[in-house]
N, C-alpha and C positions, 0 to 999 in steps of 0.2 A: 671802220668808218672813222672820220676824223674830225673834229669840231675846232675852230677860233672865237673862244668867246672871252668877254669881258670879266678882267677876276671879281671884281665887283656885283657879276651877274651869278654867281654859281655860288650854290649855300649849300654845306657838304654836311646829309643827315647820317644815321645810323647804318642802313640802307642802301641811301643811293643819293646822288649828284642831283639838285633841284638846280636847272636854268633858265634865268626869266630875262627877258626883255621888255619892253614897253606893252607889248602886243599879247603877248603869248609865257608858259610854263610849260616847261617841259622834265621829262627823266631819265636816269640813266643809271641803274641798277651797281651798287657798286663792283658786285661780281661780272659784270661784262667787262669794267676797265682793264684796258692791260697797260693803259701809262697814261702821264699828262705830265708836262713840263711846262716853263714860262719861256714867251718870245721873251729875245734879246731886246725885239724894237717894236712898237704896236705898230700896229698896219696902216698904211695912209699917211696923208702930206698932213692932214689937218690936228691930228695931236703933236705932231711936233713946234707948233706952234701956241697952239691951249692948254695942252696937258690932255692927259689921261691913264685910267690904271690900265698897268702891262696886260695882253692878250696872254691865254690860257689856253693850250694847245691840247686839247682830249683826244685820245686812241680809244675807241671801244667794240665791241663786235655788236652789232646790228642783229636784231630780233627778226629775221625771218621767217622765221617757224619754234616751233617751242620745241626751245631748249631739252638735250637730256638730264633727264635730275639722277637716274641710278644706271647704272652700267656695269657688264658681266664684262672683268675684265679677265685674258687670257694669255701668260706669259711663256715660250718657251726662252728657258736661260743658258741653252748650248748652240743655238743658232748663229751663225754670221761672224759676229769678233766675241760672241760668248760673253755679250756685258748687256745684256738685254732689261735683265733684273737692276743694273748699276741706274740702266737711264730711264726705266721706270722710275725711279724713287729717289732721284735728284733732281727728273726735268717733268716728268710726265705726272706725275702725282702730285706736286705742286700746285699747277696752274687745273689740276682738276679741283682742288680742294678750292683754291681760290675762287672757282665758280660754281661752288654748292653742292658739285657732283658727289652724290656718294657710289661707291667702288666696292664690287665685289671680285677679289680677285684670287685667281686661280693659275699655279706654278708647274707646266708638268714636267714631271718625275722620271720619265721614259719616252722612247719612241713612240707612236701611237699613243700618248695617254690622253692626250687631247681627245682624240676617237673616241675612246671612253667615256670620258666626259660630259661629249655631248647627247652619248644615246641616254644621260638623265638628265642634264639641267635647265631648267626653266625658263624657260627664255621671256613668260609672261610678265614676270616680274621684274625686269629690267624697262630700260625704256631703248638700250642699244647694247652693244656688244664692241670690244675692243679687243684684237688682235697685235701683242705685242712680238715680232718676231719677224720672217719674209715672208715669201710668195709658197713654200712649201707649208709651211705653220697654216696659213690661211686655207692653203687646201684639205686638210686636215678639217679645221672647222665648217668649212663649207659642204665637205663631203659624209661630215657627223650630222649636221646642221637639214641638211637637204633630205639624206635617204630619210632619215628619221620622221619628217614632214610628208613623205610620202608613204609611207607605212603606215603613220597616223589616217591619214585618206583613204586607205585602204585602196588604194591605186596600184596599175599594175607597173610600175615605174623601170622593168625591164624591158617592156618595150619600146621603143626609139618612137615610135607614131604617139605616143602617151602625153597628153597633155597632162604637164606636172604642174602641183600645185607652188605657185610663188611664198618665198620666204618673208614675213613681213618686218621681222625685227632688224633693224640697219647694221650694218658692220661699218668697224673704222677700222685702219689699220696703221700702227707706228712701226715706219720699216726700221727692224736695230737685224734685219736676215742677209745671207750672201744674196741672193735675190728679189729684188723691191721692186720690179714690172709694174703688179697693180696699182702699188701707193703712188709711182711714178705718173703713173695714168691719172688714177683721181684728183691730185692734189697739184699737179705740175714739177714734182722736186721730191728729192726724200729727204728732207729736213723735217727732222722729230716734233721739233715746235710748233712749225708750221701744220702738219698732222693734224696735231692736238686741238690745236686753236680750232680747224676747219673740225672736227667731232665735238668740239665747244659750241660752235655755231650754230651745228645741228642742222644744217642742212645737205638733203639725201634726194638721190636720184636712182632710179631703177637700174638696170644694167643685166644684158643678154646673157647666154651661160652658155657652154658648149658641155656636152654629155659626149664620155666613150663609151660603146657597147663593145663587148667580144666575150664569146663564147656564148653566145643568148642572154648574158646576163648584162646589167650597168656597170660598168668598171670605174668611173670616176666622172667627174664634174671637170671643169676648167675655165679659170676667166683669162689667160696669157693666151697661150702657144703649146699646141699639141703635133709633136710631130717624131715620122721614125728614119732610120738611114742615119744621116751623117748629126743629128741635132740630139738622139739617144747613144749615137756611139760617144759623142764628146758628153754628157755624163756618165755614160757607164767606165770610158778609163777614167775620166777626172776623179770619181770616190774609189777610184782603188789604187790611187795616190794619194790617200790621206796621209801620210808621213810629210808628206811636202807642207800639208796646213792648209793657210790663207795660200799659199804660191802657187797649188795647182789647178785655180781657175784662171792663172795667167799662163802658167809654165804648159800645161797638158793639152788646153786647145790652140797653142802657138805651136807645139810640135806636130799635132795631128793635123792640122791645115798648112803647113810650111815643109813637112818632112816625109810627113806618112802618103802614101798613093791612096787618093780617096777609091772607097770601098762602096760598086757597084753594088746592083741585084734589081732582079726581074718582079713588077709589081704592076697589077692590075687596078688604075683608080676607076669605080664608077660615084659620078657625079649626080646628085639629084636637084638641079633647079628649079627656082618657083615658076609655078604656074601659073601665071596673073588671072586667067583667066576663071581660076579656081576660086582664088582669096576672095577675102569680102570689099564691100565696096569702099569701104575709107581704111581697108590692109590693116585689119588688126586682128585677123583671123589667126590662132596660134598655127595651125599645122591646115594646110591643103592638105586634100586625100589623094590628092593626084600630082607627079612630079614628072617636068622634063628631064629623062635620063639620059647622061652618056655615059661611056665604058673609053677610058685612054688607056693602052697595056704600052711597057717599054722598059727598057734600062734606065735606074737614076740614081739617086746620089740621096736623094730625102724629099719624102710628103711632107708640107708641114702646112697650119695653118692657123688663120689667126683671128680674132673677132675684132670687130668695133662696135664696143656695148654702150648700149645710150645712156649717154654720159658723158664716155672718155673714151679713147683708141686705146684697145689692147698694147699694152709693149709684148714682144720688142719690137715687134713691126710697125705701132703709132700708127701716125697718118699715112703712112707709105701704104695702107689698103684703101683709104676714104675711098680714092679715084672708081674701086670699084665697086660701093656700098651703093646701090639705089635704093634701098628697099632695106627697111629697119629691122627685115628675119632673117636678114642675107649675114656670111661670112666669107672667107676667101680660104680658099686653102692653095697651094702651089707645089709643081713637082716641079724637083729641081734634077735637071740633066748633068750631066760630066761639066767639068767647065775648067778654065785653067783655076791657080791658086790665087794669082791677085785679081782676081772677076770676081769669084769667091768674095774677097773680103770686102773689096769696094764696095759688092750689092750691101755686105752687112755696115758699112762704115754708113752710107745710103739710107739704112734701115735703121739707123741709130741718129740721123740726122733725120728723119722722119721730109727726106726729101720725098716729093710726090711720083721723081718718075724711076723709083728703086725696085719698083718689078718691072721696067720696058726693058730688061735682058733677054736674048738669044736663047740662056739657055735655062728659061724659064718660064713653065707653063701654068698664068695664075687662070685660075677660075671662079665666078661667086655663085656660090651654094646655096642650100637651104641645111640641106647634109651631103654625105661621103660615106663612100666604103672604101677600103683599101686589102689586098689580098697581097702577101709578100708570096710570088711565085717561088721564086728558086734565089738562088747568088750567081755570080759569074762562072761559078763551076761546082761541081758537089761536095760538099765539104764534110770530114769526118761525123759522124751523128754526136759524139760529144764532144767537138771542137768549139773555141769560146766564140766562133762566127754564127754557129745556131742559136747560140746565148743571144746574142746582139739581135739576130733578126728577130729574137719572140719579143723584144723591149721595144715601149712607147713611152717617150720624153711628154711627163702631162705638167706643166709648169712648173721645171726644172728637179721633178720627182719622178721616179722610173718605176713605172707598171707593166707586169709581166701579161702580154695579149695569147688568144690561145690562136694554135696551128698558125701565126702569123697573117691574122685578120682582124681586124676592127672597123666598126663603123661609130661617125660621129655627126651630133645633130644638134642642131642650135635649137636651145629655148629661150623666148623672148619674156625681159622682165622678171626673171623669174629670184634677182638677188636686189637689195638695196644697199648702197654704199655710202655712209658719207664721204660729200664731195666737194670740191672747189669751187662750182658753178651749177 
């Protein structure tokens, strides 16, 4: 928010900014300011004629919900450009202290240590939670965060029909990761500060979740893009070019879409859509017991699929699903056919400009869900039993982290509400 008022009018306590006019007294906490500076010229024709003291231009963030005062915060320091830790504690811890927040934070030490982590710490005692890191870091927390809460319930949370119970404590997240999808989502941008400021603000909006099952059991949570075929093949070569660095999220998928013959195989999707007729009457029913099923079997190139959580559009796909969101349980998921190389890229240039008509392609068949299954039949031909093509078919791309699925089958099912994020809007 922004204020012009009269220097004259503002009397600065210990506290906070008291500003009065004729009429009225008002305040402004001095931990919400983030600046004020003096106009060059006061406003209007009429002082320049009478005089008056210079206007007072105030920046402050707007109290719509209370404020966090203590936050679990979470840092990994090998992520992305590996400076994670640097911009915590020159940009991030600043502007927290400057507004009261006290900070408990937490540095992990290894792969999965986050995981750990979360199967003890308390989440009661914070008033939110901050994820410093990418889109993998966060799944980590959310996948410690969630089973945990449903264990606690005593719920059978491997079933996919399971109404799970919702997370209450909010998450933020400062993207410093190679992939920043959801920060991009909530906040409009992954700029750090801007983050900050909106987890300052404190305000938070629900947001849908997508669950993989395979082999009977829950395999992972997701708030991006879960998908197999050509979107798990480009992570699984891209991390076994680490030699390359930062280079081989540009070098690895520019030679596998420009050089490599994309790499078919035979899969069966079946489709489970809502049943309107099922839901309740103002649609807030979590799961119908009944679903409109279809079965599509074929050749293709990749499943994938994407949510739009109330809130924000999932990246990478954005808005490029709204067109097909009616219904606030719904997600989309799409099989992609053969197609040439620059179709290819253009749908993804399409998807990253969150144009609206980035799935009316030929060779693309989108659908909106409730859930999915997916059975990876065979490949284009049978390929040795320990060959690295069987490798690829058992992997599932679950927001740009690779889950091993069993006999090359998973299913995936949206749950509604079930995460809070602070958010932009």
């Amino acid at each position: 928010m922004v204020l012009n008022v009269n220097v004259k009018s503002v009397i600065l306590e210990a506290r906070e900014l008291k500003i009065s006019d004729q009429k009225t007294t008002s305040s402004i906490e001095i931990c919400d300011v983030i600046g004020c500076h003096l106009c060059e010229e006061p406003g209007g024709i009429l002082p320049i004629f009478f005089g008056s003291a210079p206007y007072l231009v105030i920046k402050y963030i707007s109290k719509e919900r209370e404020r966090p005062k203590k936050l679990g915060v979470f840092i990994n320091p090998i992520g992305g450009s590996q400076n994670s830790l640097n911009v915590y504690s020159k940009t991030i811890a600043p502007l927290f202290r400057a507004a009261n927040i006290v900070c408990d934070v937490m540095v992990s030490e290894r792969p999965k240590h986050i995981v750990d982590i979360m199967k003890s710490f308390d989440t009661t005692c914070v008033d939110g939670l901050v994820v410093v890191g990418g889109d993998g870091t966060l799944l980590e927390v959310i996948n410690g965060l969630l089973t945990r809460a449903q264990k606690e319930a005593g719920l059978d949370y491997d079933k996919p029909t399971c109404k799970l119970k919702p997370l209450e404590v909010p998450i933020g997240i400062i993207p410093t990761g190679t992939g920043n999808g959801t920060a991009k989502g909530l906040y409009g941008n992954t700029d750090v500060v801007t983050a900050a400021l909106h987890i300052i603000r404190g305000k938070t909006n629900r947001n849908n979740v997508q669950a993989v099952y395979s082999g009977g059991k829950l395999a992972s949570f997701s708030t991006i893009v879960i998908g197999c075929g050509l979107f798990s093949d480009l992570i699984y070569h891209t991390e076994r070019q680490r030699w390359l660095k930062k280079a081989r999220y540009v070098v690895v998928p520019l030679h596998l879409m420009l050089f490599k013959k994309q790499r078919l195989f035979d899969a069966k999707l079946t489709i489970f859509q809502r049943d309107s007729t099922a839901e309740d009457a103002d649609g807030t029913s979590e799961k119908s017991t009944t679903y409109e099923q279809k079965e599509v079997e074929g050749q293709c190139v990749s499943i994938t699929s994407s949510g739009a959580g109330l809130g924000y559009p999932c990246a990478p796909f954005g808005a490029s699903v709204m067109p097909f969101i009616k219904h606030p349980s719904e997600f989309v998921v799409a099989m992609y056919k053969q197609c040439g190389r620059f179709e290819f890229l253009s749908h993804l240039k399409s998807c990253a400009l969150e144009n609206l008509d980035a799935f009316q392609k030929d060779f693309l068949l989108p659908y909106t869900v409730r859930g999915y299954k997916v059975k990876i039949q065979c490949s284009d031909k049978s390929p040795d039993p320990e060959s690295e093509e069987v490798n690829i078919n058992n992997l599932l791309d679950v927001d740009g982290e690779l889950l091993d699925i069993v006999d090359g089958e998973y299913e995936v099912w949206n749950h509604r509400q079930l995460l809070r994020f602070y958010t932009s809007s």
